[in-house]
N, C-alpha and C positions, 0 to 999 in steps of 0.2 A: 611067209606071206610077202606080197609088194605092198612096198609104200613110198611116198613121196617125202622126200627130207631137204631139209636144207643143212647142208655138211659141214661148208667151213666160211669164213667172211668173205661176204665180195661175192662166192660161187652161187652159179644159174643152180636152182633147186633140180634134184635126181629122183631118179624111179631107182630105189634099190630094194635087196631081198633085207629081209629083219625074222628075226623068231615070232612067230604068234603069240602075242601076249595071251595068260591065264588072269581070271579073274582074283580078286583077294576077297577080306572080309569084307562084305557090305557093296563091293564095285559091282558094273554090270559088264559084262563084255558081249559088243555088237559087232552085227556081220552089215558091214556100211554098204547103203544104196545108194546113197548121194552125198556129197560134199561140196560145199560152193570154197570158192575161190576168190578173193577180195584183195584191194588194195592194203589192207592192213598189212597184209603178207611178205607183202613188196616194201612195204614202209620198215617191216622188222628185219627184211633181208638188204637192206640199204645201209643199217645201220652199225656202226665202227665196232670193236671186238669190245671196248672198254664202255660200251654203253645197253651189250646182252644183261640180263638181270638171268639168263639160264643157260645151262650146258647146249653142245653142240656134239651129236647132230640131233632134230629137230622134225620129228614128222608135221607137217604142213596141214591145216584145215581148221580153222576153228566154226565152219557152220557143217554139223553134220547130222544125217538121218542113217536110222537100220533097223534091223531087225532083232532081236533080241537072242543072242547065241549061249550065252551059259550067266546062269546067275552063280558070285560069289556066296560064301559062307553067312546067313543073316539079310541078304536080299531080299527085300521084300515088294508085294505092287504091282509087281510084273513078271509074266511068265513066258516062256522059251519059247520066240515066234511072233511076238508084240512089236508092233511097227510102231517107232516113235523116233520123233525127233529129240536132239540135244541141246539143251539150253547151256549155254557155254561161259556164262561171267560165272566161275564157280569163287565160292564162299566159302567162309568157316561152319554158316549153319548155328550159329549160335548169336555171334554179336547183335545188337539192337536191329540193324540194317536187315541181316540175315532172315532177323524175326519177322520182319516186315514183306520176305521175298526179295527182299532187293539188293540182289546178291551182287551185283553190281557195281553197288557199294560198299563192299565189306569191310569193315573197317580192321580188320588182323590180317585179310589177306597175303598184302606184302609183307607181313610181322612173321609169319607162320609158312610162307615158301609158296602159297598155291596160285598158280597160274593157270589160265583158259587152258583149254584143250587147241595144239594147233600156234599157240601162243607163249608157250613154257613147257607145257604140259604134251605129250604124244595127242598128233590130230587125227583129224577123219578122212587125211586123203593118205587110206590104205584101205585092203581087204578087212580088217577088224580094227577094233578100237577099245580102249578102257576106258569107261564112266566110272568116277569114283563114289557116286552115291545114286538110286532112283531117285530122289527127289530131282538129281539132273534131266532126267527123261519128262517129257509128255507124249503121250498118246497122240499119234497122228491121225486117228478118226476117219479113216478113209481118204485122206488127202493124198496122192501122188508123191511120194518122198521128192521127185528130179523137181518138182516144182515148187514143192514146202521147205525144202532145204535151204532156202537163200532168205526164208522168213526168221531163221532163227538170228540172223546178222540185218541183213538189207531190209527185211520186215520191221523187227522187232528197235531196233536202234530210231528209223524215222518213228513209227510209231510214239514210242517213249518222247525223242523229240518234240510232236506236236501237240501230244496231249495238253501237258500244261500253257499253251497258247490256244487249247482252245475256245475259253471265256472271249478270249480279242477276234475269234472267227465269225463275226456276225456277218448277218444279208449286208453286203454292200462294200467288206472288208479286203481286202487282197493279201494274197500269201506267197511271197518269192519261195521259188526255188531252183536254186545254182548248182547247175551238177547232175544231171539227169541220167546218170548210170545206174548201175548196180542199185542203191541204196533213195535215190533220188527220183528213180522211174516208180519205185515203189510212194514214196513218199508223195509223189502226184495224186496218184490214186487214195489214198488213201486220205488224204485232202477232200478230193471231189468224193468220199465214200462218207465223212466225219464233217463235212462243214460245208455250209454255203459260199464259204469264199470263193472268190475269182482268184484263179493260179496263173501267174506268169514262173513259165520256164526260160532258166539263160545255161544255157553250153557255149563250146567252142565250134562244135560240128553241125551239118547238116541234119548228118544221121542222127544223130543223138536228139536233134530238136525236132526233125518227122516223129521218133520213139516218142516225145513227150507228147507231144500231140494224138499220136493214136491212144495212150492213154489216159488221158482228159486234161492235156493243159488248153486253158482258153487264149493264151498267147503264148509263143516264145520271141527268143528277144536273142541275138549272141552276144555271149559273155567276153567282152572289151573293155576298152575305158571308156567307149559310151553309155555302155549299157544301164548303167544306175541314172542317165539323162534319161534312156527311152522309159524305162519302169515311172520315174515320175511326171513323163507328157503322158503315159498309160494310165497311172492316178491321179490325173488333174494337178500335178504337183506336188499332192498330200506326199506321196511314199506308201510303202506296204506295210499291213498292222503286225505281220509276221514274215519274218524273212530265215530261210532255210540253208545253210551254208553245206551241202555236203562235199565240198572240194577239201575247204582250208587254209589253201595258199594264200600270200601276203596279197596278191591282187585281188583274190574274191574275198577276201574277209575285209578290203577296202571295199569293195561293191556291195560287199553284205548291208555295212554300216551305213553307207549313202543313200540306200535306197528306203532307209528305215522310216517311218512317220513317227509324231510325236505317240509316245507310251507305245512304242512297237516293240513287240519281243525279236532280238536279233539272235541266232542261236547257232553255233559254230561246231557242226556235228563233224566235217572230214579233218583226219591230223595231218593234212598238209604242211607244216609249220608256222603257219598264219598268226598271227595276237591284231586284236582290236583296239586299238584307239580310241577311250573312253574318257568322256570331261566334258565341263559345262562346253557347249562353244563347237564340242568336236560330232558329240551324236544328239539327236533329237532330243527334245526337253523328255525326261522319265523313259526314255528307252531301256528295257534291260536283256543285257549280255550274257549268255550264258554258253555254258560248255559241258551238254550231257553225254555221260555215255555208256551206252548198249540199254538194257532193260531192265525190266522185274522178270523172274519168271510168272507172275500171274497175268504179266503185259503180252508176254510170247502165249498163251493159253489164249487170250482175247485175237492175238494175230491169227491165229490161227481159224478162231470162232469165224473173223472176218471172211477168211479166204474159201471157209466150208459153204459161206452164204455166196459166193461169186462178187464181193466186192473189192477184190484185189486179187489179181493175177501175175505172176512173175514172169517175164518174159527171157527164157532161157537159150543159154548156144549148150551144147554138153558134148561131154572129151572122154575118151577112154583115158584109165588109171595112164598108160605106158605115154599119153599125149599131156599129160596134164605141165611139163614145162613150156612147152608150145602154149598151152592157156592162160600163163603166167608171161609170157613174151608178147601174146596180142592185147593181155591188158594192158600191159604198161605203155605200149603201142598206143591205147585209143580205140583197137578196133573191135570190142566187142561192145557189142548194142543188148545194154538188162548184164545177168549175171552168167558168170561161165561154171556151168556145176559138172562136178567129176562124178564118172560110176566106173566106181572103182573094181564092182563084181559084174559090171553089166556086159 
């Protein structure tokens, strides 16, 4: 089968042939219709030989949808033909966290070897894929795989994000959000779908801040060393009660902090390599700082709920399997507008 890998340090990721994996005990093996494509990617393929946590080489993809091709020995849940998506922080399935769905968090993970799929583990931008357990699948419900594909990542992480800020979302409230791609166009919407807050979007581009706007920002702003000035002539000075960092970098995660009001949740979803500046004097009195990431699987089940009712839409560009390093050259570029998802069999 093709698949996409990234082979050795430094090197642009490849479309190369691989054996078709067989399932094992318990795994599921799918025939992939969709795979989105993310900065994460780019962030793992940047980084020096002495700082992989996994062998090389590396099929590429940790948001992926399919169809369900052969169950393993003990498989259970689903049957040959089931359209579902992949929920991708995989766990041990046991520790406290695990118990709770929130695989996320697993706390043996790194103890026990197991890594995302796409992320350690073989991804979904190939013709098939190994799920190591059903509980990793949800039922896609008649949703669109090219569309629902980028809710398992770009959904489900803002999602997870906002929730716990959303007590501070009342009528009247304002909610940053920096970064309006892949992960960030979602997070608009689902603001304007979950709260009454008023959203100011801040990018570097044009493009990107028409995108926020067609998807319900009530302002955007460009992301500069003004921009945490205009946000606060925007709220009378106060600051925003929730601010959304999906970049990262050491400048927006300055912009993040400035723009904060007092008891504002600051929350620093992209790993650009950004740290926040925290102390009496530096962020707003009771601002807090946090660093989530990805989801619960019962959080990607709700994203999902969301997107069956029409109140988030993912606005996609899509590549054939044999283009997919081209998709990874115009993100890093800037120039895709929403998320770039691969079909791999399409």
């Amino acid at each position: 089968m093709k698949a996409v890998q990234y082979r050795s340090v430094g090197a642009a990721p490849e479309v190369v042939t691989v054996p078709r994996p067989e399932p094992g005990p318990g795994q599921v093996l799918l025939k992939v219709t969709a795979a989105g494509v993310c900065h994460s990617d780019i962030a793992v393929m940047s980084w020096p030989a002495d700082a992989l946590t996994f062998p090389l080489p590396l099929t590429l993809g940790h948001e992926g949808a399919g169809t369900v091709a052969a169950l393993g020995d003990g498989a259970t849940g689903f049957e040959v033909g089931d359209s579902v998506a992949v929920y991708g922080p995989w766990g041990c399935g046991a520790c406290l966290m695990c118990a709770q769905g929130k695989e996320n968090y697993c706390s043996r993970a790194a103890e026990l070897g197991i890594l995302p799929p796409g992320l350690g583990a073989p991804g979904a931008i190939a013709e098939y894929m190994i799920v190591d357990s059903t509980r990793h699948l949800v039922p896609l419900g008649g949703l669109d795989p090219v569309t629902a594909v980028p809710l398992t990542d770009a959904g489900l992480t803002p999602y997870h994000a906002i929730k716990t800020s959303l007590p501070k979302l009342t009528p009247g409230s304002t909610a940053v959000v920096i970064g309006t791609g892949g992960l960030g166009h979602v997070a608009i919407q689902l603001l304007r779908a979950l709260t009454p807050a008023r959203v100011i979007a801040l990018d570097v581009t044009d493009g990107k801040l028409r995108l926020a706007h067609q998807v319900g920002a009530h302002e955007t702003v460009l992301s500069d060393e003004h921009a945490a000035t205009k946000v606060r002539g925007l709220t009378g000075g106060l600051g925003a009660q929730a601010v959304f960092d999906f970049v990262g970098a050491p400048p927006t995660v300055a912009t993040a902090t400035a723009c904060a009001a007092v008891e504002a949740d600051v929350t620093i979803v992209g790993i650009g390599g950004g740290a926040a500046a925290v102390g009496f004097g530096t962020t707003p009195y009771d601002a807090a700082v946090r660093a989530p990431y990805w989801g619960s699987r019962a959080e990607l089940i709700e994203v999902l709920d969301l997107a069956r009712s029409g109140a988030i839409d993912v606005h996609v560009e899509t590549y054939a399997l044999e283009d997919a390093p081209k998709a990874y050259e115009h993100l890093h570029e800037g120039r895709i507008n929403g998320r770039a998802v691969i079909l791999p069999n399409g």
